[in-house]
C-alpha positions as CSV (number, residue, x, y, z in Angstrom):
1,X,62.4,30.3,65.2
2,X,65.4,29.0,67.1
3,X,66.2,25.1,66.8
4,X,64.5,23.2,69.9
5,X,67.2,22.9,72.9
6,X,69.0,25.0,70.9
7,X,70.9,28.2,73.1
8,X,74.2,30.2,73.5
9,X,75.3,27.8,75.8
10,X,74.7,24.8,73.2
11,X,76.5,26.9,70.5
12,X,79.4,28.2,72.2
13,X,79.9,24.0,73.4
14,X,79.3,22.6,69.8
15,X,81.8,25.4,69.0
16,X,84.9,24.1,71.6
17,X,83.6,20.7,70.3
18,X,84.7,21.5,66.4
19,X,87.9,23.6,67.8
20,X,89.5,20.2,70.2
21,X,88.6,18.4,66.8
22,X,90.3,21.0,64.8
23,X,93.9,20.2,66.2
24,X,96.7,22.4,66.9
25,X,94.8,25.1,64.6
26,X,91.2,24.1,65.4
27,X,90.7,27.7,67.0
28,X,92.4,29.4,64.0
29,X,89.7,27.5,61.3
30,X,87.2,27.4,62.8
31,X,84.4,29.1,61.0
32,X,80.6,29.7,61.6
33,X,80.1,27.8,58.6
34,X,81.4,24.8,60.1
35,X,79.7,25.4,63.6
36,X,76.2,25.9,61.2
37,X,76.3,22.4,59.9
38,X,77.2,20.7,63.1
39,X,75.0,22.4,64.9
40,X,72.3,21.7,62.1
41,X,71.2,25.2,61.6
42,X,71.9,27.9,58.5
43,X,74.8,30.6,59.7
44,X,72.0,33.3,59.9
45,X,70.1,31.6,62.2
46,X,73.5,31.4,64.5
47,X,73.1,35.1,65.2
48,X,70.3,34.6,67.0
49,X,72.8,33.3,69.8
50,X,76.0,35.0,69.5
51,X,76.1,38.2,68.3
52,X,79.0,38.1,66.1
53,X,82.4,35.8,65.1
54,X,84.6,37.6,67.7
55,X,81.4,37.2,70.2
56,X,81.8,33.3,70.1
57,X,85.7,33.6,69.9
58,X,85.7,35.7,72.8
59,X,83.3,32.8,74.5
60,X,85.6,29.9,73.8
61,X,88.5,31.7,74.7
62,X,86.7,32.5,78.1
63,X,85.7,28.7,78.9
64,X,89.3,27.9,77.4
65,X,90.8,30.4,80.1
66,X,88.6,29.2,82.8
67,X,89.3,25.2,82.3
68,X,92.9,25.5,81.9
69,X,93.2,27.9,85.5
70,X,91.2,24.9,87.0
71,X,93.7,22.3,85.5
72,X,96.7,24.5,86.6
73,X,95.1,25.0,90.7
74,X,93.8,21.5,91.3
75,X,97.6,20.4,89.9
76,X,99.3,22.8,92.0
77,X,97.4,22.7,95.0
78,X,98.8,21.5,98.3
79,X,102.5,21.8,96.7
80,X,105.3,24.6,97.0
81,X,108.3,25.6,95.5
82,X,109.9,23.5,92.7
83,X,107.2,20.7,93.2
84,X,104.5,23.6,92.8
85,X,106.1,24.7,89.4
86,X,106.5,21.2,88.1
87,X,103.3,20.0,88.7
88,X,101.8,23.5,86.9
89,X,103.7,22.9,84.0
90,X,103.2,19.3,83.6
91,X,99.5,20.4,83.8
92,X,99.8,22.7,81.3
93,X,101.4,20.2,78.9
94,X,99.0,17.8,79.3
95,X,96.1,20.5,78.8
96,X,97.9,21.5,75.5
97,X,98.2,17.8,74.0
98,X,94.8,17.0,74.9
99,X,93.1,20.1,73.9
100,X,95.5,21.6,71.3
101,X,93.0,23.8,69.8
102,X,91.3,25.1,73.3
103,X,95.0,25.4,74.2
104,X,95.5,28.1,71.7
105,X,92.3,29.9,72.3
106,X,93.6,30.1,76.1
107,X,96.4,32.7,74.1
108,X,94.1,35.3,73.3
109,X,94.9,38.4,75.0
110,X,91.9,41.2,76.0
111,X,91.7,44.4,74.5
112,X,92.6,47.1,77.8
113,X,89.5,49.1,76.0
114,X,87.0,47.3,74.7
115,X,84.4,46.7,77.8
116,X,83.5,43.4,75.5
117,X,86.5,41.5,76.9
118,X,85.8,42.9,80.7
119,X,85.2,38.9,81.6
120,X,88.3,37.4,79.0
121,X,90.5,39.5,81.2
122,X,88.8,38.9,84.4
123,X,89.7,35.1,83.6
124,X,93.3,35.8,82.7
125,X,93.4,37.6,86.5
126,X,92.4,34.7,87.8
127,X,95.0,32.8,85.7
128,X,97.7,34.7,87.0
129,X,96.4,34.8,90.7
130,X,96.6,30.9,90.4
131,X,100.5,31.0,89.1
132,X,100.8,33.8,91.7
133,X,100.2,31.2,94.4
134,X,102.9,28.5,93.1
135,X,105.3,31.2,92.8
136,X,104.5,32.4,96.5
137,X,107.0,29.7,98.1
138,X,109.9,31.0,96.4
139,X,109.4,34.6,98.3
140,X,109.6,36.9,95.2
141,X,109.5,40.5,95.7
142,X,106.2,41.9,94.3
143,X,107.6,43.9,91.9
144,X,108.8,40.7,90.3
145,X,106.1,38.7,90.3
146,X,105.0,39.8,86.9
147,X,108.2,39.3,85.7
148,X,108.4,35.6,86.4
149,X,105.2,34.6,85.2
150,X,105.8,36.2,81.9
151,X,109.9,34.2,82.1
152,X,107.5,30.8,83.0
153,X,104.9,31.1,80.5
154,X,106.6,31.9,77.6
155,X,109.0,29.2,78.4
156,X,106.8,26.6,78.7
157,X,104.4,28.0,75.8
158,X,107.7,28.2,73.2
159,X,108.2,24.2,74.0
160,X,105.0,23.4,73.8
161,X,104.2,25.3,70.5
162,X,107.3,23.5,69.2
163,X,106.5,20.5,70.5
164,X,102.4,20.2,69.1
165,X,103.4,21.4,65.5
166,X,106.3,19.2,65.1
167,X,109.2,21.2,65.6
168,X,111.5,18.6,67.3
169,X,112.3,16.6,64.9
170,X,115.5,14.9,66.9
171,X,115.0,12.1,68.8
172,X,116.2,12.6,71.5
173,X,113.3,12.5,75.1
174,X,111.3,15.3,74.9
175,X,110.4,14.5,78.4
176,X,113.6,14.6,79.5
177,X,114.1,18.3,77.6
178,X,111.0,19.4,79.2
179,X,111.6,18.2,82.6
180,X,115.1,20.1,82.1
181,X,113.8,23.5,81.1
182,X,111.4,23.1,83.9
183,X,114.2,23.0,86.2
184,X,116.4,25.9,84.3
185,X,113.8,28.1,84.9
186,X,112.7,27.3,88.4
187,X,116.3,27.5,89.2
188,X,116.2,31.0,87.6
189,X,113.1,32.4,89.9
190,X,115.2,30.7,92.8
191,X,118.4,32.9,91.9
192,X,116.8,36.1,91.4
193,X,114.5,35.7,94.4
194,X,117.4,35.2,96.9
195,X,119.5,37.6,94.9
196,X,116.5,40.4,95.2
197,X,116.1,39.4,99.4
198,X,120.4,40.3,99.2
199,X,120.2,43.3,98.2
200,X,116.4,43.7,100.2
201,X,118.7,43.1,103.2
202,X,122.2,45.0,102.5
């Protein structure tokens, strides 16, 4: 029998619990081993709630998704153009530091054909609608859209991978260097936005 008050939705939370523990690679390491003995139950008995490893990955990765869209919309809202994109990345920082390990489950991409991650990749939409609508001020033809949320988030993911695992070691303000590539690439969208509406325009 199932542990009293025991459910999927106590397992997967006791899971994101050991994986903001875990650090940086709390999502890597974590194991159903681990989630067993918090949870106070043998790993068999942990099947009668998710159905496999990638099951509860694919769970965490979900709530992970869904928490950090929330984070990025209520930062974001009411603002537009460069204030939009500051205040979305600053978000995202600050998700990252506090919740390093959810931070990296928010990374895992859905399989195109496997119907399992149908709801991982209706999150991720929802993601992008959300850095859709801070990009919307800086009139970016559709076509490019795409484009400059993959130029944003793998900027700001590079610095912040860098910066949670260490990699600055000089000591100079990373502040400062954040603040700066924010501006780089916001002044980037800008350029190609206007440059785009040119040539929309003759």
């Amino acid at each position: 029998m199932p542990r009293v008050g025991l459910n999927r939705a106590a397992v997967v939370a006791t899971a994101i619990d050991l994986v903001d523990e875990g650090g940086a690679s709390g999502f890597a390491d974590l194991t159903f081993a681990a989630l067993a003995a918090r949870a106070g139950i043998a790993v068999p008995s942990l099947y009668k709630h998710v159905t496999s490893f990638a099951d509860l990955r694919r769970e965490i990765a979900i709530d992970s998704v869904n928490q950090l869209t929330s984070v990025i919309s209520a930062a974001s809202t009411g603002l537009a153009g460069r204030d939009a994109v500051r205040a979305m990345a600053d978000a995202v920082r600050a998700f990252a530091h506090a919740h390093p390990g959810r931070y990296a489950a928010t990374q895992v991409a859905p399989r195109p054909d496997e119907p399992l991650d149908r709801a991982l990749a209706a999150a991720g939409a929802r993601t992008i609608e959300v850095i859709a609508a801070v990009l919307r001020g800086f009139e970016l033809p559709p076509e490019l859209t795409i484009d400059a949320i993959r130029v944003i988030r793998s900027s700001l993911h590079g610095f912040i991978l860098l910066e949670v695992g260490g990699g600055f070691g000089l000591p100079d303000d990373l502040d400062r260097s954040f603040a700066l590539l924010v501006e780089m690439v916001t002044v980037g969208v800008e350029r190609i936005s206007a440059e785009s509406r040119a040539v929309a325009t003759g």
